[in-house]
ZAFITI-894229 format. One record per residue (C-alpha): residue number from 1; x, y, z; residue in three letters. Coordinates in nm, 4 decimals, padded with zeros to 6 digits. Layout:
BEGIN
SITE NUM X Y Z ALA .
...
***
This chain:
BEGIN
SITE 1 00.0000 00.0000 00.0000 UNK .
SITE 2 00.3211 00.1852 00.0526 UNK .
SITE 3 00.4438 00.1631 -00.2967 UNK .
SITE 4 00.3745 00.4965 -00.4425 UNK .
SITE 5 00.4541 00.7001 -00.1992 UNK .
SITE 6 00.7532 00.8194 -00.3758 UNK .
SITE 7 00.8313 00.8759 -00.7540 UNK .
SITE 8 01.0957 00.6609 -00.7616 UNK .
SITE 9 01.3862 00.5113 -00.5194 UNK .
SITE 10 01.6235 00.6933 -00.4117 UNK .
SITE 11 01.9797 00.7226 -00.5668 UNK .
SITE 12 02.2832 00.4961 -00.3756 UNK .
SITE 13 02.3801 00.6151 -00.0597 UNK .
SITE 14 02.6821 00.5736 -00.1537 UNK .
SITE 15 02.6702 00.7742 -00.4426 UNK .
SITE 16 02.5448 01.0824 -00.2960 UNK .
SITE 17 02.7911 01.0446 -00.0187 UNK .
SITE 18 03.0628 01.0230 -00.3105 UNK .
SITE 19 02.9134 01.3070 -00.4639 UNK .
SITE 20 02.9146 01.5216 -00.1429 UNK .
SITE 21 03.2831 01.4798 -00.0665 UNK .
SITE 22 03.3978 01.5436 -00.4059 UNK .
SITE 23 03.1429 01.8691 -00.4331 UNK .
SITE 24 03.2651 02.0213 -00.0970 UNK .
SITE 25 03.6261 01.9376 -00.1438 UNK .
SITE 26 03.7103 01.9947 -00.4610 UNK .
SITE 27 03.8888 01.7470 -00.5931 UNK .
SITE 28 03.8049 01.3179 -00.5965 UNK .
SITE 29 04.1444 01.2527 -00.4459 UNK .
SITE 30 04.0147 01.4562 -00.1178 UNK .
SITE 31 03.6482 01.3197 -00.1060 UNK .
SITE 32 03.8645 00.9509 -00.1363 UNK .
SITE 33 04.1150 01.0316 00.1386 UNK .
SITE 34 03.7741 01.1500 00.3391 UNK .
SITE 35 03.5946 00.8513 00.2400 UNK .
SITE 36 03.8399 00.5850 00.3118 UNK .
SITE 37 03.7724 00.4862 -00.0552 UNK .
SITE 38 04.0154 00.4701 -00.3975 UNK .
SITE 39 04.0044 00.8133 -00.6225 UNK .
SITE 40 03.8246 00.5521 -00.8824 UNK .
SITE 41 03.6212 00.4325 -00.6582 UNK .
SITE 42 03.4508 00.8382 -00.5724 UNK .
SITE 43 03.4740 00.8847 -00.9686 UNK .
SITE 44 03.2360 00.5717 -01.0703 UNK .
SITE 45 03.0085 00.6721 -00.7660 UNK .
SITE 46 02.9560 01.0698 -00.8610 UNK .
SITE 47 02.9357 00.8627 -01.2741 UNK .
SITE 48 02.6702 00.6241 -01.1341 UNK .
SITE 49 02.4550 00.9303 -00.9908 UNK .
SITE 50 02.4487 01.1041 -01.2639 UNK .
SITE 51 02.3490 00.8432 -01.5105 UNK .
SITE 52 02.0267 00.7751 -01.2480 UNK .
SITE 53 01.9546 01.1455 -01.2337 UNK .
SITE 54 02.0082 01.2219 -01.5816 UNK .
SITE 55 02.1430 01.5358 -01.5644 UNK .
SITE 56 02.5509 01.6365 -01.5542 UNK .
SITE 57 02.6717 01.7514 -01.1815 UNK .
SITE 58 03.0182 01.8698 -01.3135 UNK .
SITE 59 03.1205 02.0175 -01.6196 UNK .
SITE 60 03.5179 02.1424 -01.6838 UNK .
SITE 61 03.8544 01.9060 -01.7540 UNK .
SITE 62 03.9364 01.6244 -01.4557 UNK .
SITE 63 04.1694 01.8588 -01.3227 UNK .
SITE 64 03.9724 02.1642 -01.2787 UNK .
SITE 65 03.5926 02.0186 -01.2879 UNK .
SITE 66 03.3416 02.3040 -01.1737 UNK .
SITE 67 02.9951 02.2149 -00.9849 UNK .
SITE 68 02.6677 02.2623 -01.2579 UNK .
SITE 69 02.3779 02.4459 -01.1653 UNK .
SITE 70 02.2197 02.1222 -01.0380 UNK .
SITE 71 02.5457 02.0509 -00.8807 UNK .
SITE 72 02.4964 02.3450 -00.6598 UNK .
SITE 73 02.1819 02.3050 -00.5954 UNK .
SITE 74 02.1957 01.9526 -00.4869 UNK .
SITE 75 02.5413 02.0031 -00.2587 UNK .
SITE 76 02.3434 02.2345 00.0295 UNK .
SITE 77 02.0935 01.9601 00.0918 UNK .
SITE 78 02.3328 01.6660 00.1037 UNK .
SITE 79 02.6014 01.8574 00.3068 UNK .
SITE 80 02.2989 01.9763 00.5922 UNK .
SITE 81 02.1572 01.6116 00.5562 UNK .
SITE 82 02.4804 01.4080 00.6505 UNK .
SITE 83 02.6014 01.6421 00.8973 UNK .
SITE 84 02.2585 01.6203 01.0543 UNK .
SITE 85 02.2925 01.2607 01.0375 UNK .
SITE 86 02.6614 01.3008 01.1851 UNK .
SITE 87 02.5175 01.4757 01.4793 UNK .
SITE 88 02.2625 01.2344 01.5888 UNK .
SITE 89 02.4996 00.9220 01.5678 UNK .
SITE 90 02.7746 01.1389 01.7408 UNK .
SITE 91 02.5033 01.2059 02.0672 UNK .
SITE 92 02.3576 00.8635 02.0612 UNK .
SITE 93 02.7435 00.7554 02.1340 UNK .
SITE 94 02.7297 00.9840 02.4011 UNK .
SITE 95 03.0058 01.2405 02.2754 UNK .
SITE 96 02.8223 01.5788 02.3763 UNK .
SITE 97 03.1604 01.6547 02.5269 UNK .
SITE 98 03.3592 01.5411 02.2055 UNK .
SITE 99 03.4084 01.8352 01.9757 UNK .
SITE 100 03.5616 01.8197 01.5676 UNK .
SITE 101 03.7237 02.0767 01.4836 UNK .
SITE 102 03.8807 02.0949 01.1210 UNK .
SITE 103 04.1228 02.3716 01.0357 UNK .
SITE 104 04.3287 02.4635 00.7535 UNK .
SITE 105 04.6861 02.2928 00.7746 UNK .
SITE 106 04.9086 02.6288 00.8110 UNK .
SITE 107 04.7165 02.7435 01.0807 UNK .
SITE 108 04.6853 02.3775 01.2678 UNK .
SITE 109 05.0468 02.3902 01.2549 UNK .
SITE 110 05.1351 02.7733 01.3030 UNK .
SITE 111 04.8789 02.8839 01.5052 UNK .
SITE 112 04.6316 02.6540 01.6115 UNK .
SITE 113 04.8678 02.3403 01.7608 UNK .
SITE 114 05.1034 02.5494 01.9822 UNK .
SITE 115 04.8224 02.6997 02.1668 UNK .
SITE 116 04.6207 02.4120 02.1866 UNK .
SITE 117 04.8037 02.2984 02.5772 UNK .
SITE 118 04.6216 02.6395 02.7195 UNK .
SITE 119 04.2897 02.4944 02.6118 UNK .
SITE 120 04.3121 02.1926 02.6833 UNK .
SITE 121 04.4056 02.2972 03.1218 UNK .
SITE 122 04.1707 02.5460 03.0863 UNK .
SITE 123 03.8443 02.2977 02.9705 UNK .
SITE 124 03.9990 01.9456 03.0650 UNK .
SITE 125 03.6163 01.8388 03.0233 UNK .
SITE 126 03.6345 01.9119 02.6362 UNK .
SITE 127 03.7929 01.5955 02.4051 UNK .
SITE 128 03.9059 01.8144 02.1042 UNK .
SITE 129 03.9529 01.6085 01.8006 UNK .
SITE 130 04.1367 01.7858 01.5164 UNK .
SITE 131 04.1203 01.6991 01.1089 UNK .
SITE 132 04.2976 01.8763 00.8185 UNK .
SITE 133 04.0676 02.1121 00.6066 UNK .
SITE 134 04.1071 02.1242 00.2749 UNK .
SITE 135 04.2706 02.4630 00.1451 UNK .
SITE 136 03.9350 02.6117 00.0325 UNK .
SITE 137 03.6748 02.3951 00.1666 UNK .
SITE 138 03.3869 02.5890 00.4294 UNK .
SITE 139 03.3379 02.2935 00.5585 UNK .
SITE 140 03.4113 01.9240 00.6332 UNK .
SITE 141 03.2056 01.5866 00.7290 UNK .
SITE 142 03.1690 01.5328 01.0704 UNK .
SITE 143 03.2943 01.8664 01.2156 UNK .
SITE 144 03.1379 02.0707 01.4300 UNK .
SITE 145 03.3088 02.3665 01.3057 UNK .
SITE 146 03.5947 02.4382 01.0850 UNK .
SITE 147 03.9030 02.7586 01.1073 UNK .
SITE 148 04.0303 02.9165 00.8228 UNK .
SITE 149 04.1178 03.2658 00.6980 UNK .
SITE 150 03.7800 03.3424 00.5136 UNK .
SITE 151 03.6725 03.6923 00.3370 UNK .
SITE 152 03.5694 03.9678 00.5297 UNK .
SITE 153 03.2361 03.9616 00.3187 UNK .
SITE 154 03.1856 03.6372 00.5320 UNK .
SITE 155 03.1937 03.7333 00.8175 UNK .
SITE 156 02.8576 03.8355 00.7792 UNK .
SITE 157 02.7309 03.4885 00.8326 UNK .
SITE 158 02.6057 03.4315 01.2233 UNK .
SITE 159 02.7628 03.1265 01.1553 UNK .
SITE 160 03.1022 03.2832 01.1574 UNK .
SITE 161 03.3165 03.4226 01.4426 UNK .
SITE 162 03.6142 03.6389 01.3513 UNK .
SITE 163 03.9167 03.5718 01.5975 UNK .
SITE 164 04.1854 03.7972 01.4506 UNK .
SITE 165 04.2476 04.0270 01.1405 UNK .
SITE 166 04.4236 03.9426 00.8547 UNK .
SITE 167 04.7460 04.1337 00.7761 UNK .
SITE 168 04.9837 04.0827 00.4526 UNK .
SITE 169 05.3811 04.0972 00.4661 UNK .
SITE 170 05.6375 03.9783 00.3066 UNK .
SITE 171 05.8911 03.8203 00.5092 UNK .
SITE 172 06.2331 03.6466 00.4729 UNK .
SITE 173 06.5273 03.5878 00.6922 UNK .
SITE 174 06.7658 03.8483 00.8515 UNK .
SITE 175 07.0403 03.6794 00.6464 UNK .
SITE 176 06.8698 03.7037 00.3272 UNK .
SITE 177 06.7457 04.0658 00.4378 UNK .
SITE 178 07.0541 04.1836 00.4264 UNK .
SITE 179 07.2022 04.0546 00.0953 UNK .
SITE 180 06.8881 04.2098 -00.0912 UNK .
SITE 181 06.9280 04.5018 00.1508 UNK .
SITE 182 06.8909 04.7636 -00.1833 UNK .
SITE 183 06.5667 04.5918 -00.3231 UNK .
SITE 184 06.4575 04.2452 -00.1320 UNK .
SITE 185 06.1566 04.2028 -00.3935 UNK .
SITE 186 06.4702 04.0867 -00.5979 UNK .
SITE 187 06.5173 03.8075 -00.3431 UNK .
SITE 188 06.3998 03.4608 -00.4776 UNK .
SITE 189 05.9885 03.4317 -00.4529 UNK .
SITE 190 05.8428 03.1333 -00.2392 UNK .
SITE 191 05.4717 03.0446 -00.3076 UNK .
SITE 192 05.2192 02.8180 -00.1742 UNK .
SITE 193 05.0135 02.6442 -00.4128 UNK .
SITE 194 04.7190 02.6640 -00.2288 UNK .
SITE 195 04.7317 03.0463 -00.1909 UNK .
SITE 196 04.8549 03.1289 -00.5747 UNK .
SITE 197 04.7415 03.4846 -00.5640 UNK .
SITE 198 04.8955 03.5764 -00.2581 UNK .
SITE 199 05.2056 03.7677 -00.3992 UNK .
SITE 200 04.9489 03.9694 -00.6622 UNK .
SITE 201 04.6989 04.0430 -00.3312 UNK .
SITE 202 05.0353 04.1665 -00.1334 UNK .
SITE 203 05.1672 04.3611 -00.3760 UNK .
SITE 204 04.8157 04.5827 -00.4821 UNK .
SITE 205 04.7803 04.5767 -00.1170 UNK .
SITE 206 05.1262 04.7262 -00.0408 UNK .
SITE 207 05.1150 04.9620 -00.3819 UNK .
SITE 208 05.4557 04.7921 -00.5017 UNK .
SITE 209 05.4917 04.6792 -00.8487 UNK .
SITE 210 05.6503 04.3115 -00.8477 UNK .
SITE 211 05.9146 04.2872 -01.0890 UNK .
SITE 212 05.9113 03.9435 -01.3227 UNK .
SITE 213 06.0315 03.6735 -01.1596 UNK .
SITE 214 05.9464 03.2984 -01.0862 UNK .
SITE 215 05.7700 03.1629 -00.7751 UNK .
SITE 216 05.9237 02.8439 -00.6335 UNK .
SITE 217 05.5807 02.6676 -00.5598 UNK .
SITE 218 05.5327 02.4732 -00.2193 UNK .
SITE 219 05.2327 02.2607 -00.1100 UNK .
SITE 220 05.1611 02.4521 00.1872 UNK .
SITE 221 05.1537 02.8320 00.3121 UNK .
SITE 222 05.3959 02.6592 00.6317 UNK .
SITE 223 05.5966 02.4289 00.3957 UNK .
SITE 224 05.6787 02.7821 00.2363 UNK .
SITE 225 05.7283 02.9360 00.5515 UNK .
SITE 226 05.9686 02.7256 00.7154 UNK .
SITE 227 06.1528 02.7580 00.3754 UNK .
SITE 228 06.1679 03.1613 00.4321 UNK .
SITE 229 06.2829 03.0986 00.7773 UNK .
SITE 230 06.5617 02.8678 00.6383 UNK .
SITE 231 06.6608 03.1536 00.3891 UNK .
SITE 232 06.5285 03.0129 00.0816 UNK .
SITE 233 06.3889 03.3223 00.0130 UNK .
SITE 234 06.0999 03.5921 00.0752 UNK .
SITE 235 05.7237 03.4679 00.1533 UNK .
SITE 236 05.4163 03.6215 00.1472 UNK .
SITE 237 05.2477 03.5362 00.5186 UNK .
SITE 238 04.9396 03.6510 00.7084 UNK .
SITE 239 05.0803 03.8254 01.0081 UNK .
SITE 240 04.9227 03.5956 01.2925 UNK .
SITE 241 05.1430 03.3204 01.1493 UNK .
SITE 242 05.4882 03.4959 01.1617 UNK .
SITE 243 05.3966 03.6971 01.4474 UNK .
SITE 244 05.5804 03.5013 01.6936 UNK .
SITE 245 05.8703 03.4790 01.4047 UNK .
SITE 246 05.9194 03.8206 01.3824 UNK .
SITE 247 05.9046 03.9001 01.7823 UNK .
SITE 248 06.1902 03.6371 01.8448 UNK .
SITE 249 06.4014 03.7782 01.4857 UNK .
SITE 250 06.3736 03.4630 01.3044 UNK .
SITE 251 06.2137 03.6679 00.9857 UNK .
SITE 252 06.1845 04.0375 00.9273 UNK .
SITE 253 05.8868 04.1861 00.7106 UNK .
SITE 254 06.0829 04.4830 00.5196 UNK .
SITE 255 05.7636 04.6205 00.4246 UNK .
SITE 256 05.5487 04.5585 00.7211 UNK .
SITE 257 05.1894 04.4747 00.7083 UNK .
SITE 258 04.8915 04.5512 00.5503 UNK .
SITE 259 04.5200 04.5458 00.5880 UNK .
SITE 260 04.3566 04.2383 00.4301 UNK .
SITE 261 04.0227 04.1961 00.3312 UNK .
SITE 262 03.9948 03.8600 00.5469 UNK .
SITE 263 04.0283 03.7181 00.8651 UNK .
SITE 264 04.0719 03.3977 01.0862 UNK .
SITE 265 03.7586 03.2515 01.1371 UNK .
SITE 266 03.5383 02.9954 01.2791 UNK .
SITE 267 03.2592 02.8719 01.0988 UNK .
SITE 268 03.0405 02.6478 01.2663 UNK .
SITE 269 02.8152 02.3498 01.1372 UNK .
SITE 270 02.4401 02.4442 01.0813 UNK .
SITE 271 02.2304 02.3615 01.3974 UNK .
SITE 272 02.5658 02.2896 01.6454 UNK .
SITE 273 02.4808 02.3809 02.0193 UNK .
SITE 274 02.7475 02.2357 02.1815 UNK .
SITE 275 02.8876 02.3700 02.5154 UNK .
SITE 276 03.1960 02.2422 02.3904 UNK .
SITE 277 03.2133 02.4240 02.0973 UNK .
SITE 278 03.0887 02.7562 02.2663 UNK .
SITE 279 03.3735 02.7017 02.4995 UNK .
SITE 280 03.6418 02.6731 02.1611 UNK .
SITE 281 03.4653 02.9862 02.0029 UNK .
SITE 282 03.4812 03.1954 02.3333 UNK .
SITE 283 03.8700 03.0636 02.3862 UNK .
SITE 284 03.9493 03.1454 02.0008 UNK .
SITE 285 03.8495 03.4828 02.0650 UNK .
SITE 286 04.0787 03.5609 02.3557 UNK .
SITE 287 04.3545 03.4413 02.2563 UNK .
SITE 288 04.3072 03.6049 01.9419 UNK .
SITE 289 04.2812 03.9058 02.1443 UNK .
SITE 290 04.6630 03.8636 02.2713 UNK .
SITE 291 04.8005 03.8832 01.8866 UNK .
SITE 292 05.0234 04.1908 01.9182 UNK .
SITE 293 04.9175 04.4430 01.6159 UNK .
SITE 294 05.0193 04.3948 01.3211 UNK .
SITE 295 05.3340 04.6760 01.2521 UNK .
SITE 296 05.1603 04.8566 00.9512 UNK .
SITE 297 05.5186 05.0611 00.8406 UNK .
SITE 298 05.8388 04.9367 00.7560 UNK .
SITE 299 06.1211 04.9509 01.0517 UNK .
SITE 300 06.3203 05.2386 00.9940 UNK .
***
C-alpha cells in the first residue's frame, strides 16, 4: 500500500555520499582520502549518480571540474543532511563533550597546535579532536566547526566568528634581508600552491609593483614558511602566522603589514549547540585578542 509514496527510489547512498565529498572538497582525491575509498572508486560513484539522475553535476577538464547548476543546488541539501545525520549518531554515542574541529593545515600547525596545551588545562572536560581542512573547503564531514582565513564579506554569516584580522607581509630571513638590503623584492619568490594569488593580493595591497620573476611553488603556506625561515627566500604570510617569528628575529617583514580583506575565522556546522564548541569559540576569541598588532610601516 506503501508503494507509491515516492516517484521513484532513491539514488545509492553511496553515491550521494561520493558526490558530497567530491562537491565540498574539490577534488576526488580529497572526497577519497575523506571517504576511506580509492580516487576511482569516488569517480564511478559521482558517474553512477548522474546516469540515475540524468542530468551532468560537473562540467570542466578532470583537473579543474566546476559544480553545474544542479550541482549546486543539490550540494546544500546533502552537506545539511549528513552532517545532521553526523550529529545524531555522534550524541547517541554519548560524545556531547567530544568536539571536531577541522582547520586549515598552516594554521593547525602555526597557530592553532602550539596553543592548543592552554585549552586543553583550561576545559579538561572538552575531548578536542582535530582533522585537516582542505585549502578552500567551508566545511568538512563530521565537524562541528571548521578555522580558516575566510573573506571579510563572510563574516557576515552568524555562523562565523572572527578571531583575529588578517594582515599581509612579506617576510624572509635576517640573512637574506641583508644581501637584498637595496631591493629584497629581488630576493627569490616562495609560493604556496594553495594560496597562488597571494604575492598579486600583497603587492596591490602594499602599492609595489613586483618585478618578473618565478615563484618556487610549495604545497603549503607553512611548507613555504619554514623555507623563508631557512633563507630560501621571501614569503608572502598573514601576520598571525609569523607573528611570533618576527618578535623572536627569526624573519623580518621589510615592508610591514597591511590590511587584508579577510580574517581567521570559525565557521560552525548548521544547527551545532554544543557547550563544547561555545567554549572553543569563546577561547578562540581571547587568545586572538593577545596577537600583538600587526606593525603597519616598515622599521626604519
Amino acid at each position: 500500500m506503501f508503494e507509491n509514496l515516492t516517484p521513484g527510489p532513491l539514488p545509492s547512498l553511496n553515491a550521494l555520499r561520493a558526490f558530497e565529498a567530491m562537491a565540498r572538497t574539490g577534488r576526488a582525491t580529497l572526497a577519497a582520502e575523506e571517504l576511506h575509498v580509492t580516487h576511482s572508486a569516488v569517480s564511478r560513484q559521482v558517474k553512477a549518480l548522474e546516469e540515475t539522475l540524468g542530468v551532468r553535476l560537473f562540467s570542466g577538464p578532470k583537473h579543474r571540474l566546476e559544480l553545474t547548476e544542479a550541482g549546486r543546488e543539490l550540494l546544500p541539501a546533502l552537506t545539511a543532511a549528513f552532517d545532521q545525520i553526523a550529529g545524531a549518531v555522534g550524541r547517541i554515542r554519548g560524545g556531547a563533550e567530544d568536539l571536531h574541529i577541522a582547520v586549515n593545515a598552516s594554521i593547525s600547525v602555526k597557530w592553532l597546535i602550539p596553543r592548543l596545551a592552554r585549552f586543553a588545562e583550561a576545559h579538561p572536560e572538552v575531548r578536542l579532536h582535530l582533522a585537516e581542512l582542505a585549502s578552500h573547503a567551508t566545511s568538512h564531514r563530521g565537524a562541528d566547526a571548521v578555522v580558516r582565513i575566510v573573506p571579510t564579506a563572510r563574516l557576515a554569516d552568524p555562523l562565523a566568528t572572527p578571531f583575529i584580522q588578517s594582515h599581509l607581509g612579506l617576510v624572509m630571513s635576517p640573512a637574506l634581508a641583508e644581501r637584498f638590503a637595496a631591493d629584497p623584492l629581488q630576493a627569490p619568490r616562495l609560493a604556496a600552491t594553495t594560496h597562488p594569488q597571494g604575492w598579486a593580493i600583497w603587492a596591490a595591497l602594499a602599492g609595489v609593483e613586483l618585478p618578473p620573476k618565478p615563484e618556487q611553488p610549495f604545497a603549503h603556506l607553512h611548507f613555504a614558511l619554514d623555507a623563508a625561515i631557512a633563507g630560501l627566500g621571501a614569503a608572502i604570510m598573514s601576520w598571525p602566522l609569523v607573528a611570533d617569528y618576527i618578535a623572536s628575529g627569526r624573519l623580518v617583514a621589510p615592508y610591514g603589514f597591511r590590511k587584508a580583506e579577510s580574517a581567521f575565522a570559525l565557521l560552525a556546522a548548521p544547527g551545532v549547540g554544543k557547550r563544547s564548541l561555545d567554549r572553543f569559540r569563546a577561547w578562540l576569541v581571547a587568545e586572538g585578542a593577545k596577537t600583538a598588532p600587526a606593525p603597519q610601516d616598515p622599521p626604519h
